[in-house]
C-alpha positions in Angstrom: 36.2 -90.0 -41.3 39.9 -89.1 -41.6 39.8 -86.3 -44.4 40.6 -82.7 -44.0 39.8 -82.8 -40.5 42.6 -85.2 -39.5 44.6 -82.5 -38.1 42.0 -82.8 -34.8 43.2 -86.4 -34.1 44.3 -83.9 -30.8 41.3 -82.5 -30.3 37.8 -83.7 -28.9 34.3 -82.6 -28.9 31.6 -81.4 -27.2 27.9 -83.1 -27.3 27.0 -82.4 -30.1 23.9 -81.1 -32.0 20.9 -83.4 -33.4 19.4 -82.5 -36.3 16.3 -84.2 -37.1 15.2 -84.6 -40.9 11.7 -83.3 -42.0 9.2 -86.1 -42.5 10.6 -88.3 -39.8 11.0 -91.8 -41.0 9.8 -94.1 -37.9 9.7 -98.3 -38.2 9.3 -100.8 -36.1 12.2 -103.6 -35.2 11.1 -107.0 -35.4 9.6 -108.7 -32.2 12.2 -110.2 -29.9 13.2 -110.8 -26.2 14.1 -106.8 -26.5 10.5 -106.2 -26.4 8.8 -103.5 -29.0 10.8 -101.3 -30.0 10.3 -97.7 -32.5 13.2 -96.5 -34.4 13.8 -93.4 -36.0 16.9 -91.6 -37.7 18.9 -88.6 -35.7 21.6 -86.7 -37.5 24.8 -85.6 -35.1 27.4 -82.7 -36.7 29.8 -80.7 -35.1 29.2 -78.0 -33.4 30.0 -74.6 -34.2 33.5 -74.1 -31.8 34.9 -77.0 -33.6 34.4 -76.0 -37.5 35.7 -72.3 -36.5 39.0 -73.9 -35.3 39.1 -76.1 -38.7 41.6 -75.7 -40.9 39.9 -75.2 -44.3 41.7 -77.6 -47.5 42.3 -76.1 -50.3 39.9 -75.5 -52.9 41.3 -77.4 -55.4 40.7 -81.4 -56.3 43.7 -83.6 -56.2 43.8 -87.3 -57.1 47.3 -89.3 -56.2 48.8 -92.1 -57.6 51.9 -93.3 -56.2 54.9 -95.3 -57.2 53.2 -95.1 -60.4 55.0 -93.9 -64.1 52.4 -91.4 -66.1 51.9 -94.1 -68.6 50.8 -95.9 -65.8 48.4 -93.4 -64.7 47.3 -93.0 -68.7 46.2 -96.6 -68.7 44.7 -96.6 -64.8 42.3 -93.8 -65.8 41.2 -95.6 -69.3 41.1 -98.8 -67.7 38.7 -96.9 -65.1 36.5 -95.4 -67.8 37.6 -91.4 -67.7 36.9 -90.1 -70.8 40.0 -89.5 -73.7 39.3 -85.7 -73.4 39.6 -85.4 -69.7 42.5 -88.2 -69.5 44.7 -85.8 -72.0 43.5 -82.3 -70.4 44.5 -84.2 -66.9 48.0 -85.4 -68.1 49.2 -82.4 -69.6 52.5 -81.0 -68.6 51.1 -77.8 -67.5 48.0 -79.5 -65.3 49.7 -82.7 -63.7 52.7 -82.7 -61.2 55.6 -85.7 -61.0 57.7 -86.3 -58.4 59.7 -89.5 -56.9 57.1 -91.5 -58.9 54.2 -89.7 -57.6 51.5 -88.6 -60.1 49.1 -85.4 -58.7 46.7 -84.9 -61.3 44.0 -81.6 -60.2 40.3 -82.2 -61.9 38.3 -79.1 -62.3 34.7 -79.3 -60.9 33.1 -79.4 -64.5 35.4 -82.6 -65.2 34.3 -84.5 -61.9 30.7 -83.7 -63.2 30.7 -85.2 -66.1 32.2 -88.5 -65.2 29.3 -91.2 -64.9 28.5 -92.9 -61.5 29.9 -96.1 -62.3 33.1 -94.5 -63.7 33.4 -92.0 -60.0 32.9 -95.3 -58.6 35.8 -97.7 -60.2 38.1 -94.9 -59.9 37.3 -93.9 -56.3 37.6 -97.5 -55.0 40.9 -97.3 -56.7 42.3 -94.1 -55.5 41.1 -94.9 -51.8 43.4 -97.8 -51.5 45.9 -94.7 -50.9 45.8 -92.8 -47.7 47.2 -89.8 -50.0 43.5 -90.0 -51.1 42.1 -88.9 -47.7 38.4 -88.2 -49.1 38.4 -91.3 -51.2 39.5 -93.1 -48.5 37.3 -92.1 -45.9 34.5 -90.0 -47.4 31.3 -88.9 -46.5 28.6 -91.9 -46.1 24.8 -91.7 -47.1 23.7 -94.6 -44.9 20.3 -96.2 -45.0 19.5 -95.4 -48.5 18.2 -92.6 -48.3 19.6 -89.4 -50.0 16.8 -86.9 -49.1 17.2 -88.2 -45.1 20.6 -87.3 -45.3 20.4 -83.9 -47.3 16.7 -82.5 -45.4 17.7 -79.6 -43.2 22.0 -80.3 -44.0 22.1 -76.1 -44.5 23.9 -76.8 -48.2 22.7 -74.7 -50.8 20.5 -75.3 -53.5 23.5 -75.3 -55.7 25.4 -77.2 -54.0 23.0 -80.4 -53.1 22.1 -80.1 -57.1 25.9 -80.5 -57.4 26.3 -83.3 -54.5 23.4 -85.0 -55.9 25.8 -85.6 -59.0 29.3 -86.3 -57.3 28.1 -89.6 -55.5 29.9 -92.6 -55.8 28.5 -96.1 -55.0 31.0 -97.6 -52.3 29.9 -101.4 -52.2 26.4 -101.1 -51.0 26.5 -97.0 -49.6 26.2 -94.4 -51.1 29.5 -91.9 -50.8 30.7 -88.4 -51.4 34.2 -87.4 -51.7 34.6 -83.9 -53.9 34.0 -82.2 -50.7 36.7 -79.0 -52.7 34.0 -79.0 -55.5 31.3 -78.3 -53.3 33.6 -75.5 -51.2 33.7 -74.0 -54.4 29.7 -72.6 -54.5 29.9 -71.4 -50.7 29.4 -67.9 -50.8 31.1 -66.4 -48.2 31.9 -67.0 -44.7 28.6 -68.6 -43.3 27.8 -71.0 -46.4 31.4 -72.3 -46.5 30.4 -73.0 -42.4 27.4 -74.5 -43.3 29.4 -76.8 -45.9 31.3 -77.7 -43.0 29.2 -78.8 -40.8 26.9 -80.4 -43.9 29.9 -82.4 -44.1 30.6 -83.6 -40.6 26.8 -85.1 -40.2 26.3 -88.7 -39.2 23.8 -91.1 -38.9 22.6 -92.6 -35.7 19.3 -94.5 -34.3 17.1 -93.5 -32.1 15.2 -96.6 -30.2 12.5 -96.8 -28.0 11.1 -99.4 -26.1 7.2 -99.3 -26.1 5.6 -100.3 -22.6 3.9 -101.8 -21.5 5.9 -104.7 -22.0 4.1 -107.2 -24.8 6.6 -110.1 -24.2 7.1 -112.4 -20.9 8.6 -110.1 -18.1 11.4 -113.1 -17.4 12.6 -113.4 -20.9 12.8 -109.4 -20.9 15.0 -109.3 -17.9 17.2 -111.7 -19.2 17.5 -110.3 -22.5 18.2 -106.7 -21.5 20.5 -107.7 -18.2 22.5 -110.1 -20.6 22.6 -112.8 -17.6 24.1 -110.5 -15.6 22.3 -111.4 -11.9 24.4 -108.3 -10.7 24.2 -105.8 -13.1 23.6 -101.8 -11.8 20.4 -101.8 -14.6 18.6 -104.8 -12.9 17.1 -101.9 -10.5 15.3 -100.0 -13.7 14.6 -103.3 -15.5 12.4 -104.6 -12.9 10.9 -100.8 -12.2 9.5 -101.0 -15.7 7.9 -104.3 -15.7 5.4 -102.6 -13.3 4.5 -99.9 -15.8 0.6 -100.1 -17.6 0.8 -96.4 -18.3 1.4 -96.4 -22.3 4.9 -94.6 -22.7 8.2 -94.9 -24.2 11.4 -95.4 -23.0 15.1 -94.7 -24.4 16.9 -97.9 -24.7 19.9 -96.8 -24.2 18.6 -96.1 -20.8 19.1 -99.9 -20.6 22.9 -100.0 -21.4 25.8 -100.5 -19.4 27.3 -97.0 -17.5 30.2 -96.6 -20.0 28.1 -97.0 -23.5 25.4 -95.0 -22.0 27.9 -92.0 -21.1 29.1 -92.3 -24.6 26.5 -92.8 -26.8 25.9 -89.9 -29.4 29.2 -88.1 -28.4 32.7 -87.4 -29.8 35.9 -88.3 -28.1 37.0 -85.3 -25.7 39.9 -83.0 -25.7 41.7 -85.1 -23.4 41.8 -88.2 -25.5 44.4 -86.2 -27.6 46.8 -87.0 -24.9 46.9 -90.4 -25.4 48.3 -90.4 -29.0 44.9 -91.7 -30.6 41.5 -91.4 -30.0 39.0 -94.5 -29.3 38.1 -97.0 -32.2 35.8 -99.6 -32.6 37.5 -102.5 -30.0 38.1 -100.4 -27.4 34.3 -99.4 -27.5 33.5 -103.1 -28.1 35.5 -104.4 -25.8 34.9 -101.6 -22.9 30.9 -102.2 -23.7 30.0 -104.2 -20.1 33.2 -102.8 -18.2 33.2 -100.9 -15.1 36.0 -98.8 -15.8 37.2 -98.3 -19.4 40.6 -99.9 -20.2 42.5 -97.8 -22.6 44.8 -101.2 -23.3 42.5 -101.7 -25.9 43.9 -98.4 -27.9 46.3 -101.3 -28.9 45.2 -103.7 -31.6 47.0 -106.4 -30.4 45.8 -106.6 -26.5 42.7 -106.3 -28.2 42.7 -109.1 -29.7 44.1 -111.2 -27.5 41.1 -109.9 -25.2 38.6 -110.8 -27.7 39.9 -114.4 -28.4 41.0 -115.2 -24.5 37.7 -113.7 -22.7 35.4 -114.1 -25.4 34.0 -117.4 -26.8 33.0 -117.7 -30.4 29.3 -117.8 -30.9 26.2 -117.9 -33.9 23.2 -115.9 -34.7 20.9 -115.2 -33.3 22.9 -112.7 -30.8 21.7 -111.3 -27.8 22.6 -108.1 -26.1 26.0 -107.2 -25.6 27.6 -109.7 -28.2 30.4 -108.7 -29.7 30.5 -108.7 -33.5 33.9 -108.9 -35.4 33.8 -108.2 -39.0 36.6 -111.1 -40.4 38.0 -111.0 -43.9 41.0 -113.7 -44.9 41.9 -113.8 -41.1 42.1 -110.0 -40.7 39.3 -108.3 -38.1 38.4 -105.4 -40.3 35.8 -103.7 -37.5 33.7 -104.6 -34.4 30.7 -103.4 -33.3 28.0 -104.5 -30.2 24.9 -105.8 -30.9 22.1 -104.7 -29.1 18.5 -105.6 -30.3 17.0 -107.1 -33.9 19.7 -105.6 -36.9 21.0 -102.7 -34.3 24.1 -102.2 -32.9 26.5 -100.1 -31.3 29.6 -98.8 -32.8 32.2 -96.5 -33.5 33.5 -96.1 -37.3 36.9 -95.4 -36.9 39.4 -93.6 -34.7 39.0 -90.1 -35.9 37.6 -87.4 -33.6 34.7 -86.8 -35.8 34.1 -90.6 -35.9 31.0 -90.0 -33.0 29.6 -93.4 -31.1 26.3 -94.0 -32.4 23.6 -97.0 -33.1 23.3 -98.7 -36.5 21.5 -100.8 -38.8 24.3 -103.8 -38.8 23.7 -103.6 -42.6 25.0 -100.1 -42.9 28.3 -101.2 -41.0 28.5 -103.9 -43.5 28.1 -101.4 -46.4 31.0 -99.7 -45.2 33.5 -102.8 -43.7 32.5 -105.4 -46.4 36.1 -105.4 -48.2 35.2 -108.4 -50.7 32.5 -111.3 -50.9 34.3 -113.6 -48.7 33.6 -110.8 -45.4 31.9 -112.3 -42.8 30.7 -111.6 -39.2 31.7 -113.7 -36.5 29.8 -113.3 -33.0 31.8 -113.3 -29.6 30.3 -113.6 -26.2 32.2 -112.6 -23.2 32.0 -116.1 -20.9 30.9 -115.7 -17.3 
């Protein structure tokens, strides 16, 4: 996410910590090729060198509208649903700031709470179409569903998750929290407002185990997993575990390539700030099977002259190491890897704190689907 934290776009981080909710959810993927496989849900935050070196935002909410007049913001925020009271206290003179067609307007915490969820929700889709709106724009993401997941063992007070609990927003199909000020408001003292940090920074990610032994044909398994690759580094491991009786369970991404396997739940490092911008989505997509990461694909267009000149188009049902490109009116909004049933590899965004992690595929559609006419197009690289 590219909020208050944007300022470490030169910075990188360290492994970072797992925090595992209380009542561990555990399913089971659908049988495929991939064999059986448990999942299970794994929180990653920041550790504790990076928050001390953040620099804290201010305390107080803003909301942007630009290159708009204040009778254009009067009629955006009735149009939107914001109640008379709060549109007037909002607008006045001494509350609101104009400049070069630029309206700030500063909610108080009691104001944010009493807007409903459907009116948080039509507004924040509307203020996020401005990057002046950083939290709008890229705010926190309660993926799977599940509110208690996210919030079990997040170190937020009990103030401050009754408080969350109200300031969620619907964001097509996720759940979303931007008001991250409000909740810096109940953090008493130096340690909370740390623990709001780092509350803040959590993402989801999978964890996926293969169950042996194997329960599908040993052939189809090897073909699945070493993507018809006769020559792949992993066929040594592969063909080690079709031997094994012992009940046991093994990591998959134990089975991926050298470069996703080094990279999986980590952040970009320190040195990544050197290169003007940290990794996104195609250069993990597109680095996925490679030998030797190619930072060419830090450039949007080489990497989609990659993606259309190595890659052939293909439908579901995808196999391991497919790349999936997330296409709306022409435009490639986001690609991720699949890797086994609805799961897939991926990296939201560019930002430091955007960590490489595995997915439901739905999730990533909760957060790319820009309008009903998204789709997902599957790419195979041709041999």
């Amino acid at each position: 996410m590219k909020t208050w934290l944007a300022i470490f776009l030169g910075l990188g981080l360290a492994c970072p910590s797992l925090s595992a909710a209380t009542g561990e959810n555990t399913w089971k993927a659908r049988p495929g090729p991939w064999g059986e496989l448990e999942v299970r849900t794994v929180y990653l935050e920041a550790p504790d060198p990076l928050l001390a070196a953040v620099a804290k935002p201010n305390a107080v909410t803003r909301w942007v509208f630009e290159q708009m007049s204040e009778g254009g913001v009067r009629e955006l925020l009735q149009r939107h649903g914001v109640p008379a009271p709060m549109v007037a206290r909002l607008l006045d003179p001494a509350s609101r700031t104009v400049s070069d067609n630029v309206v700030k307007l500063f909610p108080t915490v009691e104001e944010l709470a009493s807007m409903s969820v459907a009116t948080r929700s039509s507004l924040y889709r509307e203020l996020a179409k401005s990057p002046a709106n950083e939290y709008q724009r890229d705010p926190v993401y309660i993926l799977g569903g599940d509110l208690e997941d996210w919030l079990a063992d997040s170190g937020l007070s009990a103030e401050q998750v009754a408080l969350f609990r109200k300031l969620l927003w619907n964001r097509g199909d996720a759940l979303a929290f931007s008001d991250i000020q409000a909740l810096l408001t109940l953090a008493q003292g130096p340690e909370e407002t740390r623990n709001t940090f780092r509350a803040l920074t959590r993402v989801r990610s999978l964890l996926v185990e293969l169950k042996l032994p194997l329960r599908v044909e040993r052939d189809v398994f090897l073909e699945y997993w070493s993507a018809g690759m006769a020559d792949t580094s992993q066929l040594t491991f592969l063909r080690s575990m079709l031997r094994r009786r012992a009940n046991q369970s093994i990591d998959i991404t134990h089975l991926f390539p050298n470069l996703p396997r080094q990279r999986v739940f980590t952040f970009p490092e320190l040195e990544w700030g050197l290169k003007s911008r940290f990794p996104d989505c195609h250069w993990t997509s597109l680095n996925f099977a490679a030998a030797t990461a190619s930072d060419d694909y830090l450039d949007t267009g080489k990497a989609a002259a990659r993606l259309l000149g190595a890659y052939q188009a293909v439908e579901a049902p995808y196999r391991f190491g497919d790349v999936l490109c997330f296409l709306d009116d022409g435009e490639g909004l986001h690609t991720c890897v699949f890797v086994a049933d609805d799961i897939v590899f991926t990296k939201n965004g560019d930002s430091v704190l955007a960590p490489w992690v595995l997915m439901q595929l739905k999730d990533v559609e909760s957060i790319y689907r820009r309008s009903p006419s998204t789709r997902i197009q599957g790419y195979r690289l041709k041999r």
